[in-house]
ZATOR-50167 format. One record per residue (C-alpha): residue in three letters; x, y, z. Coordinates in pm, 1 decimal. Example, Ala and Ser with C-alpha at 12.3 -4.5 7.8 and 13.67 -1.06 7.14 Angstrom:
# ZATOR-50167
[r "Ala",[1230.0,-450.0,780.0]]
[r "Ser",[1367.0,-106.0,714.0]]
# end
This chain:
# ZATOR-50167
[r "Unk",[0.0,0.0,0.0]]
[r "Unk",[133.1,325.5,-125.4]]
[r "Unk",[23.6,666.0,-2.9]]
[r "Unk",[158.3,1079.9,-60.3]]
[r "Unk",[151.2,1037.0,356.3]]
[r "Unk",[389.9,721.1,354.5]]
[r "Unk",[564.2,824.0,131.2]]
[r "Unk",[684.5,1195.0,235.5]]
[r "Unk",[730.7,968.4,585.4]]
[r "Unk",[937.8,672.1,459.4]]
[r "Unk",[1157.5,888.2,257.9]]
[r "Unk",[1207.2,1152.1,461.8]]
[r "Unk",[1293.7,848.0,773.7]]
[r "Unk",[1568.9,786.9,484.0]]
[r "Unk",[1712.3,1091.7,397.5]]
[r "Unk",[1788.2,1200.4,801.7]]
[r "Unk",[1906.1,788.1,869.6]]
[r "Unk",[2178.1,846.8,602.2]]
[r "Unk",[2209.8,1237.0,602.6]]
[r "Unk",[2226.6,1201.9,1003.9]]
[r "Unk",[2401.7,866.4,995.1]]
[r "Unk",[2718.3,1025.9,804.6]]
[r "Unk",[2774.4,1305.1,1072.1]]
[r "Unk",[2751.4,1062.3,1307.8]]
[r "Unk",[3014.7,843.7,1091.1]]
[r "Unk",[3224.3,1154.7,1089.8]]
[r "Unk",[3190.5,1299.5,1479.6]]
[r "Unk",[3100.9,1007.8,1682.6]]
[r "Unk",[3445.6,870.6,1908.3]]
[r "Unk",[3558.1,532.2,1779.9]]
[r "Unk",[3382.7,556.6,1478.4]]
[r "Unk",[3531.5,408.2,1145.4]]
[r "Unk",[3456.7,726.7,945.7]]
[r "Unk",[3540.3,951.0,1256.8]]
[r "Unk",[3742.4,1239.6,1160.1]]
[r "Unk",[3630.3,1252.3,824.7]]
[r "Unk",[3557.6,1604.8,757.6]]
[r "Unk",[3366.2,1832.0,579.0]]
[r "Unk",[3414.6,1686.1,225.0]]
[r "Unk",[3249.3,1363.3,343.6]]
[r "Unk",[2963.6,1531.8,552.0]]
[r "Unk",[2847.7,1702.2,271.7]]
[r "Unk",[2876.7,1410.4,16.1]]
[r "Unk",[2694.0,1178.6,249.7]]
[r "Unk",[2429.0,1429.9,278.7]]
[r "Unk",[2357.1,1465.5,-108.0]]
[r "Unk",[2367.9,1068.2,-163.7]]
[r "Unk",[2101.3,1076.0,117.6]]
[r "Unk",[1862.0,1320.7,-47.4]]
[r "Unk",[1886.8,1137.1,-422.3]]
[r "Unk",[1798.8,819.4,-257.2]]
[r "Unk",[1549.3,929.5,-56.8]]
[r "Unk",[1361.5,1115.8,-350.6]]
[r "Unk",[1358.2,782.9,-510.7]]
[r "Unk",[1226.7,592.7,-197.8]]
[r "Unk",[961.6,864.7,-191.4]]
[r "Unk",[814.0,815.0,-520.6]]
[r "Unk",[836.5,442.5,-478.6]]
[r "Unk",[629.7,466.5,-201.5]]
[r "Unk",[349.7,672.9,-317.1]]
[r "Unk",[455.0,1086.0,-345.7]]
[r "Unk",[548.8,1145.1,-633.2]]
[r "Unk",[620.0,1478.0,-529.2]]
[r "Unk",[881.3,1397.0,-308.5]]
[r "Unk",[887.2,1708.3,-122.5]]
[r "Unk",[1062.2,1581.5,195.5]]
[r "Unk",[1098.9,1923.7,306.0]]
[r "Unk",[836.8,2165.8,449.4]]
[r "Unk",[1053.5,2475.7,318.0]]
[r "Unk",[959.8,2282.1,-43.0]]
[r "Unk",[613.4,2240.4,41.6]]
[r "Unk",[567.6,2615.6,127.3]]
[r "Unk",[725.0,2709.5,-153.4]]
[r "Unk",[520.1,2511.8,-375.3]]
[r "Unk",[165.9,2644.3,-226.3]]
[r "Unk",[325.9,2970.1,-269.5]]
[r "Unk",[388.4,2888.5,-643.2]]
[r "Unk",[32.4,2711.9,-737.7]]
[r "Unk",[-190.9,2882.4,-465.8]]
[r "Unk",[-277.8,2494.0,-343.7]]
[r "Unk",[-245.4,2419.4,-4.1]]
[r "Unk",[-482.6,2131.0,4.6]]
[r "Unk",[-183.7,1892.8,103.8]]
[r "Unk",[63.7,2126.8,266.4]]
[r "Unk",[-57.0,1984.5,627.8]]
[r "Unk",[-39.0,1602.4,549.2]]
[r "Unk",[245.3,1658.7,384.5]]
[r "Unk",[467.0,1842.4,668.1]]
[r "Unk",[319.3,1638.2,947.6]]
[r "Unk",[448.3,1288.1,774.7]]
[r "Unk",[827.2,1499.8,703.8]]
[r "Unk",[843.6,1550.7,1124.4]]
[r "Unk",[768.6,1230.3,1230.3]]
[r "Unk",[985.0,1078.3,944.5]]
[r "Unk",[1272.6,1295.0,1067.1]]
[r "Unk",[1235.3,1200.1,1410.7]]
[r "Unk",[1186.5,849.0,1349.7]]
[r "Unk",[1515.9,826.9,1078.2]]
[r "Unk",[1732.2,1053.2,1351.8]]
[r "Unk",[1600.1,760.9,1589.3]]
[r "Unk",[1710.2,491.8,1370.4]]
[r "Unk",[2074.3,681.4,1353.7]]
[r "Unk",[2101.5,710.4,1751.2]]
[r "Unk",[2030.6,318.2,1754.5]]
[r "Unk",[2282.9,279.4,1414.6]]
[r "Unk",[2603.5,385.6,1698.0]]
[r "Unk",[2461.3,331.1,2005.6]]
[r "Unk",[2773.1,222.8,2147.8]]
[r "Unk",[2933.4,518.2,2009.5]]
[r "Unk",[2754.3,783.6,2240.5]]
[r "Unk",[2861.7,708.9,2535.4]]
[r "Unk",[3246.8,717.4,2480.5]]
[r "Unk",[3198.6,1026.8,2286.9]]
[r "Unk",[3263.5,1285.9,2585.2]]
[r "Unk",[3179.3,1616.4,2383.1]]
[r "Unk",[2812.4,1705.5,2431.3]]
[r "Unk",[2797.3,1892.5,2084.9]]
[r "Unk",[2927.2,1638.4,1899.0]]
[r "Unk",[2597.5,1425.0,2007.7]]
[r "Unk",[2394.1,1743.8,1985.7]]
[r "Unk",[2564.5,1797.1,1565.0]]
[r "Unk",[2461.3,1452.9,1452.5]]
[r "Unk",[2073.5,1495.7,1511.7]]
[r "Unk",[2062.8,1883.8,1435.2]]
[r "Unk",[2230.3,2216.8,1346.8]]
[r "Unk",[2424.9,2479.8,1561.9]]
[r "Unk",[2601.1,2792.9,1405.9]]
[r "Unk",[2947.3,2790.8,1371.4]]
[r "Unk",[2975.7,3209.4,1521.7]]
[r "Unk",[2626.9,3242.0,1617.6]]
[r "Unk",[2468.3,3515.6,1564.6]]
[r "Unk",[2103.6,3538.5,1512.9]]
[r "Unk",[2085.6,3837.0,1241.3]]
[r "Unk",[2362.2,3618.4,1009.1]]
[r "Unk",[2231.8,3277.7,1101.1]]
[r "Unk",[1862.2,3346.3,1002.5]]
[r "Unk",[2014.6,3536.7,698.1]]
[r "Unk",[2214.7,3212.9,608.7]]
[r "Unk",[1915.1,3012.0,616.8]]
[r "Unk",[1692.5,3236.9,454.3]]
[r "Unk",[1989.3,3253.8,171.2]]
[r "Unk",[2056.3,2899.1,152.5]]
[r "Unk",[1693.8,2787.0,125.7]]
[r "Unk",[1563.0,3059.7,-123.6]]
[r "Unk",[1864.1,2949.0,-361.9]]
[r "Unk",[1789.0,2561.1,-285.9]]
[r "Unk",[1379.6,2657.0,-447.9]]
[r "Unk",[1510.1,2867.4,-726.5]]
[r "Unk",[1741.3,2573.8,-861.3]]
[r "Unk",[1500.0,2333.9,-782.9]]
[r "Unk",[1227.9,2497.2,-977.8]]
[r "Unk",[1459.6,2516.7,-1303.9]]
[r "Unk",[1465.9,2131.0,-1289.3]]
[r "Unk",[1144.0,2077.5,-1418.1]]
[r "Unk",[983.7,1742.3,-1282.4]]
[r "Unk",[1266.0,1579.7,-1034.2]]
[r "Unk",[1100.8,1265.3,-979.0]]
[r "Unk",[1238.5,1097.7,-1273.2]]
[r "Unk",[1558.7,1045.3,-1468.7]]
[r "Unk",[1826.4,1199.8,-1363.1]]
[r "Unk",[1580.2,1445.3,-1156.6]]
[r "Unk",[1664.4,1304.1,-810.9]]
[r "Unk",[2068.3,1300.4,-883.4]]
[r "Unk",[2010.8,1685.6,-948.4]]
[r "Unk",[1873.1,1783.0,-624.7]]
[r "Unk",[2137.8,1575.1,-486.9]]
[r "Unk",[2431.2,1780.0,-644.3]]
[r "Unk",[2251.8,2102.0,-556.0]]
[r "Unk",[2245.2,2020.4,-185.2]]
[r "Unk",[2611.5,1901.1,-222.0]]
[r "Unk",[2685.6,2281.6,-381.7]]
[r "Unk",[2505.1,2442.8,-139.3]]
[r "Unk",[2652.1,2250.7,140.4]]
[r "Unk",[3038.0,2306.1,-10.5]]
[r "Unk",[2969.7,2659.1,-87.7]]
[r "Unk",[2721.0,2747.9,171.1]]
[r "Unk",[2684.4,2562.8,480.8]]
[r "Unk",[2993.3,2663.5,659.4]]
[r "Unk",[2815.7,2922.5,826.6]]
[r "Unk",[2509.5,2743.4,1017.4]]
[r "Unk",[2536.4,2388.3,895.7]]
[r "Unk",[2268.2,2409.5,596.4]]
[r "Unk",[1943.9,2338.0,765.9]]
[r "Unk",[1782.0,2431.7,460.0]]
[r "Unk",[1472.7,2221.4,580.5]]
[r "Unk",[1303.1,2251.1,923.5]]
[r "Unk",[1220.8,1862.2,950.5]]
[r "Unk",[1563.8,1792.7,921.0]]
[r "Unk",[1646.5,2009.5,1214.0]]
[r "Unk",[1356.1,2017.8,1430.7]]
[r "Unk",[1242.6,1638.1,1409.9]]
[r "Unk",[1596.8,1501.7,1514.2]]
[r "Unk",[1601.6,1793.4,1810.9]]
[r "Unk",[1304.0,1642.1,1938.5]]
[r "Unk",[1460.6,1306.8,1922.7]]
[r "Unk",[1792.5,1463.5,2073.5]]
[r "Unk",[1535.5,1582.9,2354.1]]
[r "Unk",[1365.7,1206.4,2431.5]]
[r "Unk",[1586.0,975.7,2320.3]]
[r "Unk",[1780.8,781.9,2643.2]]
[r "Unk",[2126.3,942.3,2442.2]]
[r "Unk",[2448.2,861.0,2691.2]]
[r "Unk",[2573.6,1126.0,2824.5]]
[r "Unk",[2363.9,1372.6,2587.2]]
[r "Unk",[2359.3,1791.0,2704.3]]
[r "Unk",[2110.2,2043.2,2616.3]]
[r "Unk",[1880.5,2011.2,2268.0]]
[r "Unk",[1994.2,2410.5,2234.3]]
[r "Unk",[1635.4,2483.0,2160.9]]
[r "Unk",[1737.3,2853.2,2188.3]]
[r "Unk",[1845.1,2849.8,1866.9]]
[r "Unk",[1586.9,2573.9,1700.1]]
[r "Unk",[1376.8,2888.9,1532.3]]
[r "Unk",[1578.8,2967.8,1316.8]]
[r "Unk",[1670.4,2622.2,1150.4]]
[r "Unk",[1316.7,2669.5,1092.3]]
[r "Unk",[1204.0,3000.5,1019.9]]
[r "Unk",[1504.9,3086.0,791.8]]
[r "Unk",[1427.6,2807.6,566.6]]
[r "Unk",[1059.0,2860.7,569.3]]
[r "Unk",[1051.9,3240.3,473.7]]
[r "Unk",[1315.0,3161.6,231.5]]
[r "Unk",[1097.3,2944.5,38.9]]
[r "Unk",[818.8,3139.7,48.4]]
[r "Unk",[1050.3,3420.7,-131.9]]
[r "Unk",[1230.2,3138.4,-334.9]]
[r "Unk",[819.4,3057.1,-457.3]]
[r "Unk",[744.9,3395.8,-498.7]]
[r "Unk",[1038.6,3421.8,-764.8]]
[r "Unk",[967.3,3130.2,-939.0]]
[r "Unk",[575.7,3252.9,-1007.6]]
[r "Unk",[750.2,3564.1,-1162.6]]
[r "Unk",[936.9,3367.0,-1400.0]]
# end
């Protein structure tokens, strides 16, 4: 049984397992990738969103928006909202459920990891000079550029569609997400906080939800300007 609900939940589960999973590859003590740096981070993160466009089609949305910041944008852009609820509802709990899956992925990992925001880094963002004027601005950047690009691609659920949204998250996150970490997409960020906040993580600290608008409202207001554009066009 297929669905638009399962499959904006199943793919989005995927994309934070494998975009999650390779920060935690990269951070986590005693880890085989640990240490891997920035290169691999951002690779690992635009492998994760070309396979999980494909595991969202396959399971029944062929829009494979995975993203609220992409499902704003696109009510912006067609004036139809009638999904935009469904749609972001099934992205959060995927996200919390895939950031779940990446906590149980190196569970033995946590606990001999002694820095607190290494744990915190591999469910969510933090700024690297934070700074809420810049950070929102980053965000707001990032994600306006990510709808623009997108929405020159033409239908992304086919072909070679789903490899190009991959290599424009891999851009943005090369040229780009130095400053906050490239959000870009408040599921990814606020689903795996809340799982930061539940989960029984070893030795975990604080979820930092001081700074958890922005990884959100950033992204969102720069897709509704990234939609506005694109209705110009």
């Amino acid at each position: 049984m297929t669905s638009t609900f399962l499959g904006e939940f199943v793919g989005t589960a995927v994309l934070i397992y494998l975009g999650n999973g390779v920060v935690a590859n990269v951070l986590l003590k005693g880890s085989k990738g640990e240490n891997g740096g920035w290169i691999v981070i951002t690779a690992g993160w635009a492998f994760a969103v070309t396979m999980a466009i494909y595991v969202s089609t396959k399971f029944g949305s062929p829009a494979a928006h995975l993203n609220p910041a992409v499902t704003v944008a696109e009510g912006v852009k067609t004036g139809d909202w009638s999904n935009a609820a469904s749609f972001i509802l099934a992205q959060m709990l995927g996200a919390i459920v895939g950031s779940t899956l990446v906590w149980i992925q190196y569970l033995p990992h946590w606990a001999i990891t002694e820095d607190k925001g290494l744990k915190l880094a591999c469910h969510c963002n933090a700024p690297a000079v934070r700074s809420v004027v810049p950070n929102f601005l980053a965000e707001f950047l990032a994600t306006a550029l990510l709808i623009i690009v997108i929405g020159s691609f033409g239908s992304i659920e086919t072909g070679l569609g789903p490899f190009n949204v991959g290599l424009l998250v891999w851009a943005i996150g090369l040229s780009l997400g130095g400053s906050t970490g490239y959000a870009i997409n408040p599921a990814r960020d606020l689903g795996p906080r809340i799982a930061h906040a539940i989960l029984p993580i070893a030795g975990k600290g604080s979820s930092d939800w001081s700074y958890s608008w922005i990884p959100v409202a950033g992204p969102i207001a720069g897709a509704a300007v990234g939609g506005l554009i694109l209705t110009m066009i």
